[in-house]
N, C-alpha and C positions, 0 to 999 in steps of 0.2 A: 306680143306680151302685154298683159293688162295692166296696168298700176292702181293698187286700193290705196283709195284713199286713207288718212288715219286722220283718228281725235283725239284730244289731251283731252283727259280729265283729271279736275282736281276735287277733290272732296273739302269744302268749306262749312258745312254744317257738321255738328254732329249727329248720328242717327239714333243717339241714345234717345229713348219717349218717343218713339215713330213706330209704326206698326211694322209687325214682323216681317212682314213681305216685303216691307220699302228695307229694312237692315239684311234682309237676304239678296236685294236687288244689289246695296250698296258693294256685297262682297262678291256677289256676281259678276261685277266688273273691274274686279282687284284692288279694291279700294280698300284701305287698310283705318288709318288713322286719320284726322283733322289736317287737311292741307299735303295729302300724301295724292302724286297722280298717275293716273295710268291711260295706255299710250292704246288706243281700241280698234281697228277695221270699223269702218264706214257702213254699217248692211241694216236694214231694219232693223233687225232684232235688238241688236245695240241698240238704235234710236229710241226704239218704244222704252228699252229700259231708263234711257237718259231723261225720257219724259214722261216717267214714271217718279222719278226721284231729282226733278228740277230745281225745289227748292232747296235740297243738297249740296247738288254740285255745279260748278262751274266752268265751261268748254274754252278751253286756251288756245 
């Protein structure tokens, strides 16, 4: 049996004034409000997002 790994994210900026695409990334990864976090699978795709929108959020 495998074990995935998981990430916290917290959303520390707000993504109001940031292009559409970084505020559709933010809600792509269930990111709601300022300081609200969500709990992600470990796989690229995630990753590219997290470092798409780094100066965002922050990994706990």
């Amino acid at each position: 049996m495998t074990t995935t790994t998981k990430l916290k994210v917290q959303l520390v900026r707000s993504p109001i004034g940031t292009k559409q695409s970084h505020r559709d990334t933010v809600r792509g990864l269930g990111l709601r409000r300022v300081n609200s976090v969500s709990e992600l699978e470990d796989t690229p795709a995630v990753r590219g997002m997290i470092n798409k929108i780094a100066y965002l959020v922050k990994i706990l």
